[in-house]
MARBAKOL-407118 format. One line per field, with one value per residue: residue number from 0; chain; z, y, x of N, C-alpha, C, O in turn. Coordinates in steps of 0.02 Angstrom, whole numbers. Layout:
N
nr	[NUM  ...] $
kette	[A  ...] $
n_w	[Z  ...] $
n_v	[Y  ...] $
n_u	[X  ...] $
ca_w	[Z  ...] $
ca_v	[Y  ...] $
ca_u	[X  ...] $
c_w	[Z  ...] $
c_v	[Y  ...] $
c_u	[X  ...] $
o_w	[Z  ...] $
o_v	[Y  ...] $
o_u	[X  ...] $
***
This chain:
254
nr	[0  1  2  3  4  5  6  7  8  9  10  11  12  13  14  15  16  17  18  19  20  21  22  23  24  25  26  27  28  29  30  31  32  33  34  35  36  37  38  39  40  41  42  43  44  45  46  47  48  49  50  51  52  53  54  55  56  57  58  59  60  61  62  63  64  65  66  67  68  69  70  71  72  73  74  75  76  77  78  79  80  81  82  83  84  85  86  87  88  89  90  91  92  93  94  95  96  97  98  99  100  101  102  103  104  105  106  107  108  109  110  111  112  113  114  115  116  117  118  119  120  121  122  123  124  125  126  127  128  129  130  131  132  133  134  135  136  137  138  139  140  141  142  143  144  145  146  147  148  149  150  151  152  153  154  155  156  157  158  159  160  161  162  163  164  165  166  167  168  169  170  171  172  173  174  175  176  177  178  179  180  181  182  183  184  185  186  187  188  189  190  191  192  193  194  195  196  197  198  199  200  201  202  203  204  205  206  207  208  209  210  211  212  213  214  215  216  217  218  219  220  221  222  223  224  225  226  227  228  229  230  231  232  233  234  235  236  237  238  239  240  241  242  243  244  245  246  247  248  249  250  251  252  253] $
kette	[A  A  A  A  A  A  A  A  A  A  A  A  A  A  A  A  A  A  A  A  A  A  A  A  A  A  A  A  A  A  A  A  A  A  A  A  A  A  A  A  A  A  A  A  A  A  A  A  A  A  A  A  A  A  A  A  A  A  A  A  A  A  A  A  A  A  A  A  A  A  A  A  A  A  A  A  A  A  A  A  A  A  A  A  A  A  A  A  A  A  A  A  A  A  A  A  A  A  A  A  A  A  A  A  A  A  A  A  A  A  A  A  A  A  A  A  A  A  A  A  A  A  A  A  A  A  A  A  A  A  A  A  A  A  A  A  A  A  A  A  A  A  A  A  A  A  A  A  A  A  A  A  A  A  A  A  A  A  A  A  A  A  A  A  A  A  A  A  A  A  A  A  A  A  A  A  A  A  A  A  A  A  A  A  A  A  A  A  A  A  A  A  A  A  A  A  A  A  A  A  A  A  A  A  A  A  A  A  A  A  A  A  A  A  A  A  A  A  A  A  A  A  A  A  A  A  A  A  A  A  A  A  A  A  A  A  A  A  A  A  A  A  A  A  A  A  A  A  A  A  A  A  A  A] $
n_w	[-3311  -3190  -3153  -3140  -3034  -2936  -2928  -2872  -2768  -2687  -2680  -2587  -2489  -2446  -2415  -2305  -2260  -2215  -2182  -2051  -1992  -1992  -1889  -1779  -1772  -1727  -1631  -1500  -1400  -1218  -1150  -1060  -921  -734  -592  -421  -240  -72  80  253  376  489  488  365  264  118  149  212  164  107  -35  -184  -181  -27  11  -40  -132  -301  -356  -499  -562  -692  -763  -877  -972  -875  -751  -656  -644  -691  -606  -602  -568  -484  -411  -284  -232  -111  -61  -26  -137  -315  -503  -654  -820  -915  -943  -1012  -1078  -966  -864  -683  -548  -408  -288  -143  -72  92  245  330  365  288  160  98  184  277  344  446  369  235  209  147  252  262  115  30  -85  -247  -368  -555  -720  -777  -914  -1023  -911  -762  -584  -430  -247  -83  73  209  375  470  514  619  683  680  731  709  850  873  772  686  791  754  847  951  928  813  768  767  848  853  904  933  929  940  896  906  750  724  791  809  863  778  732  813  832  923  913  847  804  815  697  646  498  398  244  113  23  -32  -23  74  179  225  122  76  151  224  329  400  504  534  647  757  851  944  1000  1109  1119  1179  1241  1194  1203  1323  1283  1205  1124  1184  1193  1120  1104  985  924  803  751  730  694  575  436  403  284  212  173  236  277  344  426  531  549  600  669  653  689  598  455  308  381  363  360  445  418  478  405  296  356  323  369  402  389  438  326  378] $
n_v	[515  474  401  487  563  472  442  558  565  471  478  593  545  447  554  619  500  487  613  621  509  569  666  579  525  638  676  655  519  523  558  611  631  600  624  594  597  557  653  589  707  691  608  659  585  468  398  281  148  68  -46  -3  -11  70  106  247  360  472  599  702  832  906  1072  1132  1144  1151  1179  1106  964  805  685  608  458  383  262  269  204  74  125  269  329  397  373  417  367  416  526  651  822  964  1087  1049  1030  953  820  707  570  466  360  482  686  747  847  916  1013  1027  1120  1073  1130  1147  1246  1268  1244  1193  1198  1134  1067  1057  1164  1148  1147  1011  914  856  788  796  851  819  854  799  843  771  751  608  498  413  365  235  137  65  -30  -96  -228  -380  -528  -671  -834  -953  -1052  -1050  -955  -768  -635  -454  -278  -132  41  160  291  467  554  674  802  888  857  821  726  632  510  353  222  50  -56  -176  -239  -356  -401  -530  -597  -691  -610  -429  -354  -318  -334  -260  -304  -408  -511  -666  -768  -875  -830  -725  -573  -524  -391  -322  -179  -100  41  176  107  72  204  209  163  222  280  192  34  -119  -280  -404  -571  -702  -779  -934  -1032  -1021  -1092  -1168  -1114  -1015  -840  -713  -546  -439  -307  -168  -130  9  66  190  223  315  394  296  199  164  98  154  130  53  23  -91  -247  -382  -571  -693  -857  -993  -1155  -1308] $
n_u	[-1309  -1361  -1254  -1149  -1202  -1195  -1054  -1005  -1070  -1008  -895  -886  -928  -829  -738  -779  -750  -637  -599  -657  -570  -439  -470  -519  -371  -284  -213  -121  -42  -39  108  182  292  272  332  374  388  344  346  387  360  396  518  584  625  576  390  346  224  109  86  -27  -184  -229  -122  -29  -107  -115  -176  -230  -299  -365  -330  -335  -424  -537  -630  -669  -636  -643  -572  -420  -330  -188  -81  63  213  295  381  365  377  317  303  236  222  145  45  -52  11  -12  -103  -115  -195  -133  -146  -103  -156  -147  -95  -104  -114  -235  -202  -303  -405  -566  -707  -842  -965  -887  -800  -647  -507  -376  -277  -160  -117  -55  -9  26  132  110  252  346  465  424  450  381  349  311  277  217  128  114  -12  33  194  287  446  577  659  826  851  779  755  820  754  793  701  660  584  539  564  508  546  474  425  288  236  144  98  58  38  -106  -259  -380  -321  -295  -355  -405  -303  -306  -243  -100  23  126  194  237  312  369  427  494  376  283  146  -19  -73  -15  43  103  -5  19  148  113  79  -53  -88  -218  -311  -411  -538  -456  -338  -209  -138  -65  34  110  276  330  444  371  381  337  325  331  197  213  325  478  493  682  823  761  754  666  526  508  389  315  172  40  -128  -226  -428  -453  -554  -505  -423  -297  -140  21  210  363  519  561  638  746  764  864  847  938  977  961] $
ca_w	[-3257  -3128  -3111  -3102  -2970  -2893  -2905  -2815  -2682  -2667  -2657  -2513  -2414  -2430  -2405  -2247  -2199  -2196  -2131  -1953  -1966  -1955  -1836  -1726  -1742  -1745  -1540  -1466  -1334  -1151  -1137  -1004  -856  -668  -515  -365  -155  -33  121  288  381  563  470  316  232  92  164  202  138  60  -131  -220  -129  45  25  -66  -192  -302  -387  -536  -590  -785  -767  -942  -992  -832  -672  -623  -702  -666  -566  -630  -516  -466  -329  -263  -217  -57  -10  -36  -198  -374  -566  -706  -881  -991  -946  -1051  -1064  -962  -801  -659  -482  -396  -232  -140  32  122  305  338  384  221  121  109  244  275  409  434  316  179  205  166  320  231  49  31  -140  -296  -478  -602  -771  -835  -955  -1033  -843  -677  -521  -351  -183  -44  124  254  442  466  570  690  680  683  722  725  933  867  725  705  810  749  906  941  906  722  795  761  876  839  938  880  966  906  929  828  686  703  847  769  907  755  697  864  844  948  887  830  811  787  646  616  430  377  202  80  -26  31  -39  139  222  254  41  36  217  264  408  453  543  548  698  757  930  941  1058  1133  1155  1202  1262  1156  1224  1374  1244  1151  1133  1243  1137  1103  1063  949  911  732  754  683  660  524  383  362  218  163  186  275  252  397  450  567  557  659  620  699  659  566  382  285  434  340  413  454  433  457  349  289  351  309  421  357  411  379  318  437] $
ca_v	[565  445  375  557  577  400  467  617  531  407  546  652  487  429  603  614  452  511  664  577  464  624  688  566  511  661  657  639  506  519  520  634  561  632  579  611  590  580  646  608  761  670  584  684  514  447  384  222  129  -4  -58  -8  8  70  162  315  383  519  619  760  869  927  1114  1151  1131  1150  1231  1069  905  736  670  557  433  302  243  263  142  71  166  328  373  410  380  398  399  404  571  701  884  1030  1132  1027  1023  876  818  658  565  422  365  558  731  775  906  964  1012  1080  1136  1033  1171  1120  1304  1254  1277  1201  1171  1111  1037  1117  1174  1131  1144  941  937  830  754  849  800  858  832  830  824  757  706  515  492  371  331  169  151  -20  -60  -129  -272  -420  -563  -766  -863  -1045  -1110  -1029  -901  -704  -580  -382  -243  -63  108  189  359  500  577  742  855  879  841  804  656  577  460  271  171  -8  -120  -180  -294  -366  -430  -576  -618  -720  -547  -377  -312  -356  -271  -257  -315  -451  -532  -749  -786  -923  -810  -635  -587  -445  -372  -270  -118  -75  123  215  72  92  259  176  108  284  296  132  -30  -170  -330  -449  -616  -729  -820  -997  -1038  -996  -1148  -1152  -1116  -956  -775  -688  -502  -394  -254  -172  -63  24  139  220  211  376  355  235  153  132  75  175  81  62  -6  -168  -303  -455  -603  -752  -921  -1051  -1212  -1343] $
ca_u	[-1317  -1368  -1177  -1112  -1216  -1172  -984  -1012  -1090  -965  -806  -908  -932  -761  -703  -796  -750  -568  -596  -683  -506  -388  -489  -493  -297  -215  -186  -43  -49  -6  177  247  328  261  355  421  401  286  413  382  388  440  596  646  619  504  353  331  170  72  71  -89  -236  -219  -40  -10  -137  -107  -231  -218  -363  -322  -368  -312  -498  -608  -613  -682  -627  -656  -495  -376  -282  -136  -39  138  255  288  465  354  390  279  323  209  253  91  16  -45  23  -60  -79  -143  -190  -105  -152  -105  -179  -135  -116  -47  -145  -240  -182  -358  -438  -642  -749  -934  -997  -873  -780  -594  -468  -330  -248  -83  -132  9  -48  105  112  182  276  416  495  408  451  357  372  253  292  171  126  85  -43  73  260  314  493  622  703  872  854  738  789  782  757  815  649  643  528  575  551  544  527  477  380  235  196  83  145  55  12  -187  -291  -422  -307  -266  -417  -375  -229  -330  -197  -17  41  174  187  282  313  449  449  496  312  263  107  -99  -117  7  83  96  -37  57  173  106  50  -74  -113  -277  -326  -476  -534  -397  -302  -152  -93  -12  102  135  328  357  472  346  387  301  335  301  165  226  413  494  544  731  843  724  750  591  547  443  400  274  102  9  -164  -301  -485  -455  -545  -485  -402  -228  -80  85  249  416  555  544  685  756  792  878  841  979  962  995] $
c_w	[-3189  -3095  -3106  -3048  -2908  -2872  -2870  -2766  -2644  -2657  -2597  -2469  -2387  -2418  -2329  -2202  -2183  -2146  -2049  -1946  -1942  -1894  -1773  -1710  -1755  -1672  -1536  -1414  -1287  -1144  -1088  -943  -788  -639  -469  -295  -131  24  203  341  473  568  410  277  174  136  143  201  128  -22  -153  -184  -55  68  -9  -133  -237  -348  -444  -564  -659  -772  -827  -979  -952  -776  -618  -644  -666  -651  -604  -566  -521  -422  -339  -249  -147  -15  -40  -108  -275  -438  -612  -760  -921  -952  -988  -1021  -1045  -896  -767  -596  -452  -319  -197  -51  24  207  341  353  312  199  117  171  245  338  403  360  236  170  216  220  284  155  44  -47  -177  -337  -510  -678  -785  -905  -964  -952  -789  -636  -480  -298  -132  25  174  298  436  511  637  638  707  677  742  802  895  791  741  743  795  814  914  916  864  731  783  819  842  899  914  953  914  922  888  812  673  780  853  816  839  684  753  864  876  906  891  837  793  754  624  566  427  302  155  22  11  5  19  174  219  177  39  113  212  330  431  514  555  600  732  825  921  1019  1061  1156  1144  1232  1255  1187  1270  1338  1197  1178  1173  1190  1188  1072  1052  935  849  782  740  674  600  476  373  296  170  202  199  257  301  398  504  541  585  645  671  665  621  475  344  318  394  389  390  467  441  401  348  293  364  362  393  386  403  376  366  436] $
c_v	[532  418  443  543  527  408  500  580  489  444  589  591  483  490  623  563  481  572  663  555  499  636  651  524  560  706  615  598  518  501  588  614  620  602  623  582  601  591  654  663  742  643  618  628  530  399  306  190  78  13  -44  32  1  103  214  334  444  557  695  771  909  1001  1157  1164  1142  1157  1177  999  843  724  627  509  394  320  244  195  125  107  258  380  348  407  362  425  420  449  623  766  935  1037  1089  1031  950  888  727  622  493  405  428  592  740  842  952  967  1047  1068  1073  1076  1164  1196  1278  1274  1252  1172  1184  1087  1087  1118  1185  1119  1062  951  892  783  797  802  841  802  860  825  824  726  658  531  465  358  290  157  94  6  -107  -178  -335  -481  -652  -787  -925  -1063  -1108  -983  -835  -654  -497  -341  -166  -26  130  252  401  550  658  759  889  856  807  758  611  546  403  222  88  -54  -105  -226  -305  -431  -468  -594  -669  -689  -490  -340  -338  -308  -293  -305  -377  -487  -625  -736  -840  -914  -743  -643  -512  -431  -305  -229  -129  11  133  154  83  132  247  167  156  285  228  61  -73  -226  -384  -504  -674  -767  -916  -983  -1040  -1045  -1112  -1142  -1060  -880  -736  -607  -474  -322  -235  -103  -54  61  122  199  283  373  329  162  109  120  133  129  93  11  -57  -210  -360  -512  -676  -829  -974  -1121  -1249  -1409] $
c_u	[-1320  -1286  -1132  -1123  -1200  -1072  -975  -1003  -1036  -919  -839  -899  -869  -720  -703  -761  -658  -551  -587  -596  -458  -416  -473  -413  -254  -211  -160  -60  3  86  221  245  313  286  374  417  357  349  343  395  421  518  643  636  562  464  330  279  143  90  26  -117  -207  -153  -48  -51  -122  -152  -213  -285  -335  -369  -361  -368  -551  -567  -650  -695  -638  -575  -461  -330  -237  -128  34  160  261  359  432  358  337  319  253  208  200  19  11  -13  -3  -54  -137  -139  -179  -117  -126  -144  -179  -136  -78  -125  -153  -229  -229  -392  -511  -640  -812  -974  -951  -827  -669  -530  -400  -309  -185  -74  -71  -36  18  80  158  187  364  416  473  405  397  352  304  265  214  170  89  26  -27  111  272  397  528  647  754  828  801  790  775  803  772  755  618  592  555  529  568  523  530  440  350  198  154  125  112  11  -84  -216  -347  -410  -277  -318  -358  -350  -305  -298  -131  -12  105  186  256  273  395  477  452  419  277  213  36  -91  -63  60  60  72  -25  100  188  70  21  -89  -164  -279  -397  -491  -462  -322  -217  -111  -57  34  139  215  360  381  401  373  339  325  287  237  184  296  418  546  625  769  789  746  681  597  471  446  341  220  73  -47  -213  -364  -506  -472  -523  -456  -354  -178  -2  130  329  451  538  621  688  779  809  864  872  963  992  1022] $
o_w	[-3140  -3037  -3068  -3008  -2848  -2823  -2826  -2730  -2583  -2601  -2560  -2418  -2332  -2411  -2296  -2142  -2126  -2098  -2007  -1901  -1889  -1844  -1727  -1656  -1783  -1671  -1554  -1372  -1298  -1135  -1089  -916  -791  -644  -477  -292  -150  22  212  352  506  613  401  225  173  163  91  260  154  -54  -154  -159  -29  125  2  -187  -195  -393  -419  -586  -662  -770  -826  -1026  -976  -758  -558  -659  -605  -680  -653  -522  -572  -390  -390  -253  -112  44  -68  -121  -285  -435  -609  -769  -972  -938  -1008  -960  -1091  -864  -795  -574  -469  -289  -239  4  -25  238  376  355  273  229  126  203  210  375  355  314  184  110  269  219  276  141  52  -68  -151  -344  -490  -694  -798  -945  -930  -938  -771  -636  -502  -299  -136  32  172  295  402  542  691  580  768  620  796  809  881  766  798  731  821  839  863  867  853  684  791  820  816  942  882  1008  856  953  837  843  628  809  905  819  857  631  741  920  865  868  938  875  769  775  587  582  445  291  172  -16  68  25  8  194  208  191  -16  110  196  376  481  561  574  612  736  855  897  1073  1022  1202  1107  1238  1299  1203  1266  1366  1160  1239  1188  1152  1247  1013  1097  923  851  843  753  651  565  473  349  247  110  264  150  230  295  377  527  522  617  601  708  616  615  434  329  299  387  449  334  510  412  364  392  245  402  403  363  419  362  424  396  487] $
o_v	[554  415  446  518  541  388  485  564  480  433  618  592  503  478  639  566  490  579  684  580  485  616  670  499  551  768  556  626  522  447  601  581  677  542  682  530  645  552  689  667  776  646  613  654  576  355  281  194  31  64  -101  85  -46  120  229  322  488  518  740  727  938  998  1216  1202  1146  1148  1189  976  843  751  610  540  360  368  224  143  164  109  299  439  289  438  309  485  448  424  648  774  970  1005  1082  1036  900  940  683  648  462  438  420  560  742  890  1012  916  1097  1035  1036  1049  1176  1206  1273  1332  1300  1117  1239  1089  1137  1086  1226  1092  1056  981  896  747  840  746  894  741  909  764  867  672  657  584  478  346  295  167  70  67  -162  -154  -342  -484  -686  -767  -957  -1099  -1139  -979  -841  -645  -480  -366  -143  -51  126  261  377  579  695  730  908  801  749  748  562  555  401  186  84  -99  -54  -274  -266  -490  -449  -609  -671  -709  -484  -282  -384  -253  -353  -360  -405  -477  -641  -707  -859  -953  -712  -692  -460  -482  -250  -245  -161  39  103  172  97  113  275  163  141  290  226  38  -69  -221  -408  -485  -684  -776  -951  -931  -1057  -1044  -1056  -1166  -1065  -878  -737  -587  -485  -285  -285  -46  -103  103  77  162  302  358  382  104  48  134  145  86  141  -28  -80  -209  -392  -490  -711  -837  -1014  -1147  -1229  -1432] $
o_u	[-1290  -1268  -1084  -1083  -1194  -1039  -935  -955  -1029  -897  -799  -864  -850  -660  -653  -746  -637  -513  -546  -561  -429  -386  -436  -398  -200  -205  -163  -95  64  114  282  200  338  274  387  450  318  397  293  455  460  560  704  654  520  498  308  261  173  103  2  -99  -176  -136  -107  -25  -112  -164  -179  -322  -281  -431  -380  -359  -608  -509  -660  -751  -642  -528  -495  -300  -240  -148  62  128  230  376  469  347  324  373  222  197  219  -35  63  -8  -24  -12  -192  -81  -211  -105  -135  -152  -199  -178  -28  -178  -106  -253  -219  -405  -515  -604  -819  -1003  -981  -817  -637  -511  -362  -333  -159  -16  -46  -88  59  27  218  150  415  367  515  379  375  351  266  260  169  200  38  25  -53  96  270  419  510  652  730  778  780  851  731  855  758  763  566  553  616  468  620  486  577  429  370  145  128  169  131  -35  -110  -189  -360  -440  -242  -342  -297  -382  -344  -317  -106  -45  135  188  311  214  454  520  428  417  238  230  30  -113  -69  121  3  101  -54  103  238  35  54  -106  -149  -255  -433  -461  -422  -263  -177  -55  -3  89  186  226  420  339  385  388  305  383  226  240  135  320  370  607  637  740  780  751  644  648  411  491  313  233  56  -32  -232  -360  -564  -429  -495  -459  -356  -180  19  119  355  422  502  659  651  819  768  915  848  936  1042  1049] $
***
């Protein structure tokens, strides 16, 4: 009687223990693909950025389950644009913010004034698109220039990217990033021959819309290809940088 009962026991356990195992593998992982654009809304363009931290975040709230979910995040790319494959399936609110006018907007009292945010069901391949004002446009003056003395000059304008009186905070600085990749910017530039010019106050605005030129810091070894561009940002939270394109300048061997 006692090994009946020792059988039993032993077929519920192991019955159980199988049970738990379906249970917990019979979810589906993460596999539909989100992408799309962050668009500038001053050029019609994707939105030019940083890599990672400090460029383009994008955020989804899973409301398939809760009317108030813990967020989920990544980052965009640096030519403005989003891909991610290894999301689950369900109806979500997607929001994104970077150095742009946020999508959400409150009062002091926390009483929303604006939402721009979408709700989309993913699913299989969804794209979306977001269009948004920079906080400042950053814009190339003709091409970079190598100088006899292996030195590059650029010259760009910098004006604001949205009309918002309560995103014209004071322009901080100008940077212009040098690297020997085009992932060139605040997270990944050579301070051998990047070179930054700071504001003070209001200073800046003299210079709204007016070509600037900058010059490398440090000449530029021959026989390599170089890769700049320029940023510009206010002391407006996070105090990201707005950029333009990123180009190449070749240096020949000598």
């Amino acid at each position: 009687m006692k090994k009946i009962l020792l059988y039993i026991a032993t077929g519920l356990t192991l019955a159980a223990g199988q049970a738990c195992k379906k249970n917990l593998d019979n979810y589906d992982g993460p596999s539909e693909t989100f992408k799309g654009s962050v668009i500038d809304s001053t050029t019609g363009k994707p939105m030019q950025c940083e890599v990672g931290s400090g460029g383009i975040r994008i955020q989804l709230d899973d409301l398939s389950w809760s009317d108030n979910p813990t967020p989920f995040y990544f980052y965009g790319m640096q030519d403005g644009t989003f891909n991610n494959t290894k999301i689950f399936k369900g109806n979500f609110r997607v929001s994104v913010d970077g150095p742009f006018v946020p999508l959400l907007q409150k009062d002091n009292s926390g009483n929303i004034l604006v939402d721009r945010r979408q709700t989309m069901q993913i699913q299989g391949v969804t794209t979306a698109t977001f269009w948004v004002a920079p906080i400042l446009k950053v814009e190339w003056v003709g091409d970079p220039v190598l100088n006899a003395d292996s030195t590059v000059s650029v010259t760009v304008k910098f004006s604001r990217g949205t009309v918002n009186p309560a995103f014209q905070n004071n322009i901080t600085d100008l940077f212009l990033f040098v690297n020997s990749n085009q992932y060139t910017g605040n997270n990944n530039y050579d301070n051998r021959y990047s070179t930054r010019i700071t504001y003070n106050g209001n200073a800046a605005n003299a210079q709204l819309g007016q070509p600037v030129t900058i010059k490398t810091t440090g000449k530029l070894p021959a026989g390599y290809t170089y890769f700049l561009r320029v940023g510009a940002r206010t002391d407006f939270g996070q105090k990201q940088y707005n950029y333009n394109e990123v180009k190449s300048v070749n240096v020949p061997a000598k």
